[in-house]
N, CA, C and O atoms as CSV, one atom per row, in Angstrom:
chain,resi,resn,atom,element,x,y,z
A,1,UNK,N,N,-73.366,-135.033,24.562
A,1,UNK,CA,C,-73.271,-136.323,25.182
A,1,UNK,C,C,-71.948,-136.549,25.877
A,1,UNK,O,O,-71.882,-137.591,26.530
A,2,UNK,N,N,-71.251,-136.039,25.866
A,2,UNK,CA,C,-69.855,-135.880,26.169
A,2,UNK,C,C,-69.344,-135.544,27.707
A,2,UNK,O,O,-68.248,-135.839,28.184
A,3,UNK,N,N,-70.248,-134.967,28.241
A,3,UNK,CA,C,-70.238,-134.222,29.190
A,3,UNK,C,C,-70.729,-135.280,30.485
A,3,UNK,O,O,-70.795,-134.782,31.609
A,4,UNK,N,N,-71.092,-136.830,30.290
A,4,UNK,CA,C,-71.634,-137.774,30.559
A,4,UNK,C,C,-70.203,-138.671,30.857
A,4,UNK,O,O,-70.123,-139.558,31.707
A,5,UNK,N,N,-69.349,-138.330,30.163
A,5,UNK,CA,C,-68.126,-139.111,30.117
A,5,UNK,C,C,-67.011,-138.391,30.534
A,5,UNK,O,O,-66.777,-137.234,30.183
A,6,UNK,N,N,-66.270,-139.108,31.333
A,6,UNK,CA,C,-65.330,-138.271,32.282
A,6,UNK,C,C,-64.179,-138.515,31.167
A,6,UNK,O,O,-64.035,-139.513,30.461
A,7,UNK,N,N,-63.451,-137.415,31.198
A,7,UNK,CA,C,-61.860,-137.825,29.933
A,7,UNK,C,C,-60.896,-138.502,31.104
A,7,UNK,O,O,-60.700,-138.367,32.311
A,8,UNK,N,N,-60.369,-139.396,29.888
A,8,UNK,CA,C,-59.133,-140.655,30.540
A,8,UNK,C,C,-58.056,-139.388,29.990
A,8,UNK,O,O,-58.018,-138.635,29.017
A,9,UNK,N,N,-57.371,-139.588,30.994
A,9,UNK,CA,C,-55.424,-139.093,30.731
A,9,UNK,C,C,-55.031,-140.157,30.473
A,9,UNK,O,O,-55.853,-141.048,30.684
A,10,UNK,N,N,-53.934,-140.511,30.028
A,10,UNK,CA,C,-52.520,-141.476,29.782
A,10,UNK,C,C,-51.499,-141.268,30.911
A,10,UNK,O,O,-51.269,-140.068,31.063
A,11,UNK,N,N,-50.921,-141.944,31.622
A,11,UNK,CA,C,-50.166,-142.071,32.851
A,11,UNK,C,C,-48.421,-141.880,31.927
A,11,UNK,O,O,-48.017,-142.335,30.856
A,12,UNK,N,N,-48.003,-141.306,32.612
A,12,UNK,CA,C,-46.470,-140.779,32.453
A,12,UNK,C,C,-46.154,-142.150,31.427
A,12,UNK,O,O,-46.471,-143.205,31.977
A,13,UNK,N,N,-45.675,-142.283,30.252
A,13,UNK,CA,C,-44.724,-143.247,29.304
A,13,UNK,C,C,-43.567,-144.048,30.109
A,13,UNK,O,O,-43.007,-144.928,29.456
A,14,UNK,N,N,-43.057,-143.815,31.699
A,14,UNK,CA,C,-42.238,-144.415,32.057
A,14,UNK,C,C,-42.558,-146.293,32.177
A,14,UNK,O,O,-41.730,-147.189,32.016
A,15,UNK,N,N,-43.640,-146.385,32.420
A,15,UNK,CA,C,-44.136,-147.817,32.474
A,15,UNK,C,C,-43.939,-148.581,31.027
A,15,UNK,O,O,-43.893,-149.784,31.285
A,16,UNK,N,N,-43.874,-148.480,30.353
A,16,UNK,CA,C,-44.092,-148.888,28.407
A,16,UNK,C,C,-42.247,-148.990,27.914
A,16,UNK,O,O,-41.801,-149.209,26.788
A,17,UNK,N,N,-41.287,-148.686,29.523
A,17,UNK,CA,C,-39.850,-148.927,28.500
A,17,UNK,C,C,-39.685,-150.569,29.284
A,17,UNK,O,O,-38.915,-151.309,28.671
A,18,UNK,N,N,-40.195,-151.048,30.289
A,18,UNK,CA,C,-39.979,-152.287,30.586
A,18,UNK,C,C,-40.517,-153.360,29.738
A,18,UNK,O,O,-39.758,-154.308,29.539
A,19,UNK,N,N,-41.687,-153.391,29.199
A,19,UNK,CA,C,-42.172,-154.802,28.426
A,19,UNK,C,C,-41.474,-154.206,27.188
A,19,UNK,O,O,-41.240,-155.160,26.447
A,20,UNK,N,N,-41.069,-153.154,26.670
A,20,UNK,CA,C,-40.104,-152.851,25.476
A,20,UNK,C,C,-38.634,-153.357,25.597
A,20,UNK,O,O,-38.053,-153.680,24.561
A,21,UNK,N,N,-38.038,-153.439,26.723
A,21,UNK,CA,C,-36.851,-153.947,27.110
A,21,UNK,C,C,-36.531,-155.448,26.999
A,21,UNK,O,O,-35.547,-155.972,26.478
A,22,UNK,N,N,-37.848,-156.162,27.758
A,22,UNK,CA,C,-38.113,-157.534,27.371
A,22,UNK,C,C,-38.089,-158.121,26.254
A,22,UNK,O,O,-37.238,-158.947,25.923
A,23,UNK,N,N,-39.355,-157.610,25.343
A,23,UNK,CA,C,-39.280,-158.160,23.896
A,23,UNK,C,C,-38.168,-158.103,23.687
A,23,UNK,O,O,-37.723,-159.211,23.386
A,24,UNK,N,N,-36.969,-156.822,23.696
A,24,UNK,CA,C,-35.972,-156.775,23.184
A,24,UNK,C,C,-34.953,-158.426,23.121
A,24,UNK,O,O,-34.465,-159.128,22.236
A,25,UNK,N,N,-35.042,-158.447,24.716
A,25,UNK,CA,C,-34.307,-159.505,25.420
A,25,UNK,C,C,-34.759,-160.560,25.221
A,25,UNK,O,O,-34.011,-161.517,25.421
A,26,UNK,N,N,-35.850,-160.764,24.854
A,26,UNK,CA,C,-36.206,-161.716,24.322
A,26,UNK,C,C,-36.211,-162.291,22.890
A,26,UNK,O,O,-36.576,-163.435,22.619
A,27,UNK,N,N,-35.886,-161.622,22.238
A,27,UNK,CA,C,-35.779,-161.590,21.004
A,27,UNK,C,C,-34.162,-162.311,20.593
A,27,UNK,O,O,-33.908,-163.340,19.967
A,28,UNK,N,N,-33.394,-161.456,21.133
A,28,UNK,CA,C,-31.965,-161.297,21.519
A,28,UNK,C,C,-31.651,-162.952,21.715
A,28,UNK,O,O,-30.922,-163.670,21.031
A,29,UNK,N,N,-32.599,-163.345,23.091
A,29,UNK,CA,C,-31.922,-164.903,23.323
A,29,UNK,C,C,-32.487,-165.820,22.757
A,29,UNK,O,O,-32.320,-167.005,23.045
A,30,UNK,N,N,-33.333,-165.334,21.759
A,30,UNK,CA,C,-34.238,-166.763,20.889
A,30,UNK,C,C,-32.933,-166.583,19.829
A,30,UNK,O,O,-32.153,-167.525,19.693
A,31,UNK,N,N,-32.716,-165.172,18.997
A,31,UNK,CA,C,-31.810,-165.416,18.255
A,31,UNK,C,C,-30.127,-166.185,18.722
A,31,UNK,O,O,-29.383,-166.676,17.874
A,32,UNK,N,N,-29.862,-166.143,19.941
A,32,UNK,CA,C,-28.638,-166.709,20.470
A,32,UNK,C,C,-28.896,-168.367,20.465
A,32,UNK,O,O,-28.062,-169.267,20.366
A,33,UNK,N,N,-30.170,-168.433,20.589
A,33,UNK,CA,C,-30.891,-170.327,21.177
A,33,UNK,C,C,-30.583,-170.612,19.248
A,33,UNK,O,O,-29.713,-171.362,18.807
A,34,UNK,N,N,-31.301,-170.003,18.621
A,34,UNK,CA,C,-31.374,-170.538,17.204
A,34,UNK,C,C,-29.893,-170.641,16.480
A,34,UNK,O,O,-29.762,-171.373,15.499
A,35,UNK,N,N,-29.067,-170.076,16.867
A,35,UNK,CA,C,-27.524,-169.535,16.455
A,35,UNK,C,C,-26.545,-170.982,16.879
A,35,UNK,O,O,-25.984,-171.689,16.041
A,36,UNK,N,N,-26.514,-171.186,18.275
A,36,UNK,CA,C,-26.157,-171.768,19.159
A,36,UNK,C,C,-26.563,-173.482,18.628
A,36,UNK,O,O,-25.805,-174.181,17.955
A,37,UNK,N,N,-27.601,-173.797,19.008
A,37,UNK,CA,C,-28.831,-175.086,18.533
A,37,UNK,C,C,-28.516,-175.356,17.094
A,37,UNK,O,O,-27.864,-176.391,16.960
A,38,UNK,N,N,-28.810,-174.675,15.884
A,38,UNK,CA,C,-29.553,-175.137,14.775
A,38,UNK,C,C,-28.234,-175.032,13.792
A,38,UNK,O,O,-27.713,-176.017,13.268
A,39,UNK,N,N,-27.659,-173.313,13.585
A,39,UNK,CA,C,-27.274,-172.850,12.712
A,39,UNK,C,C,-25.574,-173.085,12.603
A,39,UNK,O,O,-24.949,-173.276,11.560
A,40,UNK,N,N,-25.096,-173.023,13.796
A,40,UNK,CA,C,-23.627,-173.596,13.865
A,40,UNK,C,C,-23.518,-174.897,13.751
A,40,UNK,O,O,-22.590,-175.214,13.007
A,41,UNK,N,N,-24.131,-175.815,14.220
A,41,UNK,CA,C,-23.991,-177.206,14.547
A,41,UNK,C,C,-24.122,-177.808,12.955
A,41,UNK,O,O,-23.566,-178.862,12.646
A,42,UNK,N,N,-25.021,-176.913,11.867
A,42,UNK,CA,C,-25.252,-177.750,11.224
A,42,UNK,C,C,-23.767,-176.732,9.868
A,42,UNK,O,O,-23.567,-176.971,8.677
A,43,UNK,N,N,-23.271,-175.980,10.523
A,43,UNK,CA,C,-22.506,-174.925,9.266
A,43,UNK,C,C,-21.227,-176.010,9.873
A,43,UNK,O,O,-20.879,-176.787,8.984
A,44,UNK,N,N,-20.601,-176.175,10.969
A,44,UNK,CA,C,-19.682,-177.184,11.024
A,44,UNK,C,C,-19.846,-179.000,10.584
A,44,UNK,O,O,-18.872,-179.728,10.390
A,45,UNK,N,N,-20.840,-179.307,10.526
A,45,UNK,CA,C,-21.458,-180.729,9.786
A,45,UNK,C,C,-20.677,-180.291,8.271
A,45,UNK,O,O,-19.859,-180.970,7.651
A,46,UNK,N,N,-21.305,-178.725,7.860
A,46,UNK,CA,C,-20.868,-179.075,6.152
A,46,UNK,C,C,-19.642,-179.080,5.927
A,46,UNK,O,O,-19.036,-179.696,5.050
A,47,UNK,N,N,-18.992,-177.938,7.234
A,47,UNK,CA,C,-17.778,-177.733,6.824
A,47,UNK,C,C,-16.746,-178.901,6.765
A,47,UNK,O,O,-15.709,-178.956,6.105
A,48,UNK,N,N,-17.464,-180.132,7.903
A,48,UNK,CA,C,-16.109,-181.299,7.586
A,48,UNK,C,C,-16.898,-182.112,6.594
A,48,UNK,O,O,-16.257,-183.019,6.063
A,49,UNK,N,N,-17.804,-182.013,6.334
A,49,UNK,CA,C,-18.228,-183.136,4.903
A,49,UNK,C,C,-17.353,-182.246,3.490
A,49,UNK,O,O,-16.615,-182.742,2.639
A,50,UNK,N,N,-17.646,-181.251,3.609
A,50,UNK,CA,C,-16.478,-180.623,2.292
A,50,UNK,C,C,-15.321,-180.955,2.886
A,50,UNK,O,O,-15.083,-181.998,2.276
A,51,UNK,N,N,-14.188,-180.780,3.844
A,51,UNK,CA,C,-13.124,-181.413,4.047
A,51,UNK,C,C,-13.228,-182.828,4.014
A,51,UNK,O,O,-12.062,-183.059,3.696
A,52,UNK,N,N,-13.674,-183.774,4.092
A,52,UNK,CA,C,-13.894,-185.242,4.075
A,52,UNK,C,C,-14.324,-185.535,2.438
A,52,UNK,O,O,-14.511,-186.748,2.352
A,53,UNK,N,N,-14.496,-185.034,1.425
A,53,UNK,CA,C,-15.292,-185.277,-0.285
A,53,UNK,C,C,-13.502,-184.405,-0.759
A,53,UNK,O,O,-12.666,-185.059,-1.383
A,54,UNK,N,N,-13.186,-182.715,-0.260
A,54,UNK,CA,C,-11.989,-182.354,-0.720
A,54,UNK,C,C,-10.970,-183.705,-1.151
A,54,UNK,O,O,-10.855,-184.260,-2.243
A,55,UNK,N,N,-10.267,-183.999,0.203
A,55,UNK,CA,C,-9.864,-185.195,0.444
A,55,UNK,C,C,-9.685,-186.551,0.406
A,55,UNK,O,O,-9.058,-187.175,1.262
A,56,UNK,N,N,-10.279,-187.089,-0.677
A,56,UNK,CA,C,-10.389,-188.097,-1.307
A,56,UNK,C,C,-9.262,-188.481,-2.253
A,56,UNK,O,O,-8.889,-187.698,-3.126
A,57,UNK,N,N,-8.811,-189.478,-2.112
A,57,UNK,CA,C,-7.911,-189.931,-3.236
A,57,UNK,C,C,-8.140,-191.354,-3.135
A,57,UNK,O,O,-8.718,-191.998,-2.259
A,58,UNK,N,N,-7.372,-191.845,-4.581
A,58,UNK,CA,C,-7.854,-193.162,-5.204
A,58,UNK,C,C,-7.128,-193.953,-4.134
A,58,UNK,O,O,-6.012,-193.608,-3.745
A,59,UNK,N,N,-7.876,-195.203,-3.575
A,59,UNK,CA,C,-7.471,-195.852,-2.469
A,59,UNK,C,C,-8.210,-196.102,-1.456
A,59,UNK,O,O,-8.264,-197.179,-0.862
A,60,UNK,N,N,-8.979,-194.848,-1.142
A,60,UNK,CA,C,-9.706,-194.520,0.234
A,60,UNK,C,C,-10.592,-195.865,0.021
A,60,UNK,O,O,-10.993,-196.427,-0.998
A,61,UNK,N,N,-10.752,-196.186,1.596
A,61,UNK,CA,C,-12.010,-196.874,1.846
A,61,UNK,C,C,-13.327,-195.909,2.258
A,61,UNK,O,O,-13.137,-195.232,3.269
A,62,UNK,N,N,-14.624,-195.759,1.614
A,62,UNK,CA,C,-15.562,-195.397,2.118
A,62,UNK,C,C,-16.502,-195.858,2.267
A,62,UNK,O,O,-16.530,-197.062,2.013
A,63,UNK,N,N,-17.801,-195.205,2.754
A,63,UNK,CA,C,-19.253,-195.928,2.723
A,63,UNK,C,C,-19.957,-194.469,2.431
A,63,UNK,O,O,-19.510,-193.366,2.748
A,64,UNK,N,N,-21.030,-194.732,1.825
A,64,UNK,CA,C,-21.909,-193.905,1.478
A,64,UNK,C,C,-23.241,-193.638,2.114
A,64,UNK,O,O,-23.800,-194.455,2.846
A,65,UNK,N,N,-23.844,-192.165,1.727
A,65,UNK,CA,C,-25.284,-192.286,2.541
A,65,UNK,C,C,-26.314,-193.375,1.715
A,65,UNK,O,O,-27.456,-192.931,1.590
A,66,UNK,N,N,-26.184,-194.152,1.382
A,66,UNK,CA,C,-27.009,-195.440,1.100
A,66,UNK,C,C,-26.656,-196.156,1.964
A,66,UNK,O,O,-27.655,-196.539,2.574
A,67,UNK,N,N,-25.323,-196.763,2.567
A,67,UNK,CA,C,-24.663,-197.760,3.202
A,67,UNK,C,C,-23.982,-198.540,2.246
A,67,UNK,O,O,-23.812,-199.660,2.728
A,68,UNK,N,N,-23.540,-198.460,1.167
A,68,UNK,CA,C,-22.879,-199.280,-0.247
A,68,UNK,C,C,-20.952,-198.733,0.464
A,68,UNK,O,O,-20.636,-197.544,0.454
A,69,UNK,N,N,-19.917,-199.881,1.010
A,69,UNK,CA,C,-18.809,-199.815,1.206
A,69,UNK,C,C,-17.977,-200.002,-0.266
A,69,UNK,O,O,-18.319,-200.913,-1.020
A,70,UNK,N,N,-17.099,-199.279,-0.553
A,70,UNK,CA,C,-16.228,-199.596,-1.744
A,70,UNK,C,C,-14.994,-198.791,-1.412
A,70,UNK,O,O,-14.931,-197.926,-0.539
A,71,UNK,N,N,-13.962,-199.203,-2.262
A,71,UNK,CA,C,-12.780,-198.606,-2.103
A,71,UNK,C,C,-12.905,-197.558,-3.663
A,71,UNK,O,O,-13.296,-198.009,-4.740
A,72,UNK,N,N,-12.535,-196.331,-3.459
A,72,UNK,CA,C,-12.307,-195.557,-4.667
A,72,UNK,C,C,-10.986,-195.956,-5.621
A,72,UNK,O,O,-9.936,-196.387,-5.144
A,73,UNK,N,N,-11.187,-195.770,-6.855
A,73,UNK,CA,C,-10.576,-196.338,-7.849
A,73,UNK,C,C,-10.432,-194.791,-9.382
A,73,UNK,O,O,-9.523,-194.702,-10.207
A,74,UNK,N,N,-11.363,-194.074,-9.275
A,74,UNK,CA,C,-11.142,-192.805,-9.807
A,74,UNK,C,C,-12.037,-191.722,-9.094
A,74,UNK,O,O,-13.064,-191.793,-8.420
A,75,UNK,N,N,-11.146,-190.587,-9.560
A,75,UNK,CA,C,-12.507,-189.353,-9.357
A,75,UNK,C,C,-12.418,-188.028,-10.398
A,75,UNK,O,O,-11.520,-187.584,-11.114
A,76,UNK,N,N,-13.462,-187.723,-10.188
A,76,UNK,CA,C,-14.264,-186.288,-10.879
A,76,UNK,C,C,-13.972,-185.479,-10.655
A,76,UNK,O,O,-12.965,-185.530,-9.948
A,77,UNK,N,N,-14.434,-184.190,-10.951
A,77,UNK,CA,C,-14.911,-183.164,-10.463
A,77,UNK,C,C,-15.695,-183.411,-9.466
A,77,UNK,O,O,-15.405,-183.139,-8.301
A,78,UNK,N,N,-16.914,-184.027,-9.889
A,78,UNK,CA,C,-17.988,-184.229,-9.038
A,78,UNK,C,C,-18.804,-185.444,-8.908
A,78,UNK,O,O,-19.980,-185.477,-8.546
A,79,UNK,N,N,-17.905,-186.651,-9.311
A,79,UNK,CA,C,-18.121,-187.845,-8.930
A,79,UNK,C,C,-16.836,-189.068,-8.719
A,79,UNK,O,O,-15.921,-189.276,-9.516
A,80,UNK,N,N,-17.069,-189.741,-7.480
A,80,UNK,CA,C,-15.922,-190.878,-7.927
A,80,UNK,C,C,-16.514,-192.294,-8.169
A,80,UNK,O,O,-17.649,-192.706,-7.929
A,81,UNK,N,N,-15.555,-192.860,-8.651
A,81,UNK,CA,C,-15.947,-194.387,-8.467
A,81,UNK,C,C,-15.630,-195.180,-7.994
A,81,UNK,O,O,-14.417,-195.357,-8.115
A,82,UNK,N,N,-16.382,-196.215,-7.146
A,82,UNK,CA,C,-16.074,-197.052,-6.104
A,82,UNK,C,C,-16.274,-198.137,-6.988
A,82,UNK,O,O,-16.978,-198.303,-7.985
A,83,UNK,N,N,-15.107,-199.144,-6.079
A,83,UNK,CA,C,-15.355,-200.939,-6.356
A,83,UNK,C,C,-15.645,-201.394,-5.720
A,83,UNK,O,O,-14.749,-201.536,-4.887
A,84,UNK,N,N,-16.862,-202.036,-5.340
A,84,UNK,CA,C,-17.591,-202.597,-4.311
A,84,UNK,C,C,-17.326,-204.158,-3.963
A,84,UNK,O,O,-17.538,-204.766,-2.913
A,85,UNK,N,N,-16.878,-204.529,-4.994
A,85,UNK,CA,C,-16.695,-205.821,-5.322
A,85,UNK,C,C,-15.504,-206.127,-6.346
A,85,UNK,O,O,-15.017,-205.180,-6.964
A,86,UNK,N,N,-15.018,-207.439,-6.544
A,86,UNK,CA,C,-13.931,-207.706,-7.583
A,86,UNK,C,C,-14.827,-207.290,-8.862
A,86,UNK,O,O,-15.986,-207.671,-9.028
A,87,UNK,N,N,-14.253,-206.619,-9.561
A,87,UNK,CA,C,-14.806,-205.936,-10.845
A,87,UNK,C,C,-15.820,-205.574,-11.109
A,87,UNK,O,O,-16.342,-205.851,-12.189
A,88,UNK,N,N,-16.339,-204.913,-10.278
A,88,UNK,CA,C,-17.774,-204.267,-10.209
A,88,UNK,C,C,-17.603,-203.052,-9.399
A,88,UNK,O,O,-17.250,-202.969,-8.222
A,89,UNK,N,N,-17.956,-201.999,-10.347
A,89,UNK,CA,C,-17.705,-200.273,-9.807
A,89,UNK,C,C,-18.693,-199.705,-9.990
A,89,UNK,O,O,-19.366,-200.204,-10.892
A,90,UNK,N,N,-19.121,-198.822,-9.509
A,90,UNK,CA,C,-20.067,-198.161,-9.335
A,90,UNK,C,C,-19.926,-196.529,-9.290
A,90,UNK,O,O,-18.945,-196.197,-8.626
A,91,UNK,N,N,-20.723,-195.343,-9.877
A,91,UNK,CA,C,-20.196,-194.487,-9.847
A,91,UNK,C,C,-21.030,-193.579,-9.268
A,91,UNK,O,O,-22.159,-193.435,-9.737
A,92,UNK,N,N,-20.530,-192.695,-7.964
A,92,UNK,CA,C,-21.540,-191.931,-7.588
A,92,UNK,C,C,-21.021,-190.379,-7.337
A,92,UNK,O,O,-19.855,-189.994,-7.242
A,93,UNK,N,N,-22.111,-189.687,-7.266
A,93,UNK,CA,C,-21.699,-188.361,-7.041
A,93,UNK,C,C,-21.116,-188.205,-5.780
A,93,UNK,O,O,-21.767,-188.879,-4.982
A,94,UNK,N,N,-19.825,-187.401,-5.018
A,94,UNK,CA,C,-19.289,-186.874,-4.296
A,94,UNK,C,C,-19.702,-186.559,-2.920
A,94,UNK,O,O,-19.111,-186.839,-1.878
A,95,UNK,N,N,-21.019,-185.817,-3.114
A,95,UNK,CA,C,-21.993,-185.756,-2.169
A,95,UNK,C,C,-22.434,-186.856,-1.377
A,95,UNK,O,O,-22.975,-186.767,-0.274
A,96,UNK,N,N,-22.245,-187.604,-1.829
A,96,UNK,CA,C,-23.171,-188.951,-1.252
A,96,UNK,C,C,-21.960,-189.882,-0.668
A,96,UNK,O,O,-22.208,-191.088,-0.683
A,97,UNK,N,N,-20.939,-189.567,-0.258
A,97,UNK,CA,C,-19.916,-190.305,0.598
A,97,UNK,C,C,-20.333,-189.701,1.756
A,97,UNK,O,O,-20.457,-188.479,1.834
A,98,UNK,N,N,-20.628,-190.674,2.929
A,98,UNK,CA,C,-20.840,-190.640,3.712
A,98,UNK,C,C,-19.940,-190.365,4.741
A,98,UNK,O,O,-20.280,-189.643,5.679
A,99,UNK,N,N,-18.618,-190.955,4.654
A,99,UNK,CA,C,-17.382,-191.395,5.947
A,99,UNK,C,C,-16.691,-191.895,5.603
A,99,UNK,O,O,-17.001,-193.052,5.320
A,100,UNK,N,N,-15.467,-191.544,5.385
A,100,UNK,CA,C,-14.291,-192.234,4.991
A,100,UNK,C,C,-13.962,-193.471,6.033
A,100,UNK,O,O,-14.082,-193.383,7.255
A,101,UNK,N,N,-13.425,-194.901,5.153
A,101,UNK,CA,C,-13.037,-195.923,6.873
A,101,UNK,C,C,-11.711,-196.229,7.085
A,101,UNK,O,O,-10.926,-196.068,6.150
A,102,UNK,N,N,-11.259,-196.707,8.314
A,102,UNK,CA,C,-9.978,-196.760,8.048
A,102,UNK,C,C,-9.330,-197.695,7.115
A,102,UNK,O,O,-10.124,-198.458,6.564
A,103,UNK,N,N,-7.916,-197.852,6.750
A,103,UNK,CA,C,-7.915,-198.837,5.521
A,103,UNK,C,C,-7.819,-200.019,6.186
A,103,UNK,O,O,-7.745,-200.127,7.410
A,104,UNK,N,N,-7.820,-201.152,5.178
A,104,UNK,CA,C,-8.485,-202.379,5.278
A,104,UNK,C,C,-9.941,-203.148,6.189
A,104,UNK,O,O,-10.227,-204.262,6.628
A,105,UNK,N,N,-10.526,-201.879,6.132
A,105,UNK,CA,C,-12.183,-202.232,6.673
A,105,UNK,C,C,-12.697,-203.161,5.727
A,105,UNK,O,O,-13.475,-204.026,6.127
A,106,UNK,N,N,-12.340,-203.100,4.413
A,106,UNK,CA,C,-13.375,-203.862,3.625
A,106,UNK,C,C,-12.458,-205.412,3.353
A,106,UNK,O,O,-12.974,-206.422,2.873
A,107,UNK,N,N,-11.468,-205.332,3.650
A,107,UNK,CA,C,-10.933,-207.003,3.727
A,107,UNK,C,C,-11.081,-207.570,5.093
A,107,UNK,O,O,-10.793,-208.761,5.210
A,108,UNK,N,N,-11.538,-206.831,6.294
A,108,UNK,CA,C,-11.921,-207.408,7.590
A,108,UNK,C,C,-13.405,-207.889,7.392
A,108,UNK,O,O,-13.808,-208.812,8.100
A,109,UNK,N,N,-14.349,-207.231,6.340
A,109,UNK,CA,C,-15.921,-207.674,6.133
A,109,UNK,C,C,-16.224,-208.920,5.812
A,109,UNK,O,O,-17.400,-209.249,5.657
Protein backbone atom coordinates (compact mmCIF):
# COMPACT_ATOMS: atom_id res chain seq x y z
CA UNK A 1 0.00 0.00 0.00
CA UNK A 2 2.83 2.18 0.29
CA UNK A 3 3.75 2.53 -3.03
CA UNK A 4 0.35 4.71 -3.37
CA UNK A 5 2.00 7.30 -1.16
CA UNK A 6 4.68 9.50 -2.25
CA UNK A 7 7.47 9.93 0.88
CA UNK A 8 7.56 13.57 2.47
CA UNK A 9 11.35 14.78 3.13
CA UNK A 10 11.83 17.41 5.93
CA UNK A 11 13.23 20.75 4.46
CA UNK A 12 16.81 21.81 5.71
CA UNK A 13 16.33 22.67 9.96
CA UNK A 14 17.43 26.28 9.02
CA UNK A 15 13.74 27.57 9.24
CA UNK A 16 12.94 26.09 13.09
CA UNK A 17 16.03 28.56 14.64
CA UNK A 18 13.70 31.72 14.10
CA UNK A 19 10.33 30.91 16.04
CA UNK A 20 13.10 29.27 18.58
CA UNK A 21 14.78 32.67 18.85
CA UNK A 22 11.43 34.35 19.50
CA UNK A 23 10.06 32.23 22.23
CA UNK A 24 13.41 32.84 23.56
CA UNK A 25 12.83 36.69 23.34
CA UNK A 26 9.91 36.42 24.38
CA UNK A 27 10.22 34.81 27.30
CA UNK A 28 13.23 37.05 28.20
CA UNK A 29 10.86 40.31 28.06
CA UNK A 30 7.83 38.87 29.94
CA UNK A 31 10.46 37.99 32.57
CA UNK A 32 11.97 41.78 32.39
CA UNK A 33 7.87 43.16 32.31
CA UNK A 34 7.28 40.89 35.56
CA UNK A 35 10.76 42.03 37.27
CA UNK A 36 10.32 45.66 36.35
CA UNK A 37 6.08 45.90 37.12
CA UNK A 38 5.43 43.51 40.04
CA UNK A 39 8.60 42.26 41.78
CA UNK A 40 10.80 45.40 42.47
CA UNK A 41 8.09 47.83 43.13
CA UNK A 42 6.71 45.68 45.66
CA UNK A 43 10.60 44.41 47.29
CA UNK A 44 11.18 48.36 47.73
CA UNK A 45 7.44 48.93 49.44
CA UNK A 46 8.90 46.28 52.11
CA UNK A 47 12.10 47.54 52.20
CA UNK A 48 10.92 51.13 53.54
CA UNK A 49 8.05 49.65 55.70
CA UNK A 50 10.97 47.66 57.62
CA UNK A 51 12.94 50.99 57.71
CA UNK A 52 9.77 52.98 58.84
CA UNK A 53 8.61 49.88 62.00
CA UNK A 54 13.01 49.68 62.52
CA UNK A 55 12.67 53.28 63.41
CA UNK A 56 10.27 53.88 65.79
CA UNK A 57 10.79 55.40 69.05
CA UNK A 58 8.59 56.41 71.96
CA UNK A 59 7.11 59.78 70.81
CA UNK A 60 6.44 59.13 67.18
CA UNK A 61 3.19 60.17 65.83
CA UNK A 62 1.60 57.38 63.69
CA UNK A 63 -1.45 55.96 61.98
CA UNK A 64 -2.06 52.52 61.26
CA UNK A 65 -3.40 50.16 58.47
CA UNK A 66 -6.85 50.40 60.23
CA UNK A 67 -6.65 54.31 60.22
CA UNK A 68 -6.46 54.43 64.38
CA UNK A 69 -3.81 57.84 64.90
CA UNK A 70 -1.84 57.58 68.29
CA UNK A 71 1.35 58.71 69.53
CA UNK A 72 3.71 55.69 70.72
CA UNK A 73 4.37 55.45 74.36
CA UNK A 74 6.30 51.87 74.46
CA UNK A 75 7.66 49.17 72.26
CA UNK A 76 8.41 45.43 71.72
CA UNK A 77 10.07 43.33 69.94
CA UNK A 78 7.13 43.02 67.98
CA UNK A 79 4.57 45.28 69.20
CA UNK A 80 4.15 48.96 70.33
CA UNK A 81 1.74 50.87 72.11
CA UNK A 82 -0.11 53.73 71.07
CA UNK A 83 -2.23 56.45 73.02
CA UNK A 84 -4.94 57.33 71.08
CA UNK A 85 -6.50 59.32 73.49
CA UNK A 86 -5.81 60.85 77.16
CA UNK A 87 -5.33 57.50 78.91
CA UNK A 88 -6.36 55.12 76.62
CA UNK A 89 -3.59 52.86 74.80
CA UNK A 90 -3.87 50.45 72.70
CA UNK A 91 -1.48 47.79 71.70
CA UNK A 92 -0.67 46.64 68.31
CA UNK A 93 1.65 44.59 66.44
CA UNK A 94 4.50 46.49 64.48
CA UNK A 95 3.33 45.40 61.23
CA UNK A 96 0.31 47.23 61.22
CA UNK A 97 1.83 50.91 61.40
CA UNK A 98 1.00 52.26 58.55
CA UNK A 99 3.08 55.88 58.26
CA UNK A 100 4.75 57.65 60.55
CA UNK A 101 3.22 61.68 60.84
CA UNK A 102 4.92 64.56 61.32
CA UNK A 103 4.96 65.68 65.02
CA UNK A 104 2.13 67.45 66.35
CA UNK A 105 -0.45 66.02 63.71
CA UNK A 106 -2.51 64.74 66.45
CA UNK A 107 -2.85 68.15 68.48
CA UNK A 108 -3.75 69.92 64.99
CA UNK A 109 -6.90 67.05 64.81
Amino acid sequence: MSFFISPAYAEGAAGAAAPEMFNILFLVGFGLIFYFFMWRPQAKRAKEHKNLVGGLSKGDEVVTSGGIIGKVIRLDDDYVVLEVSEGTELKFQKLHVAAALPKGTIKNI
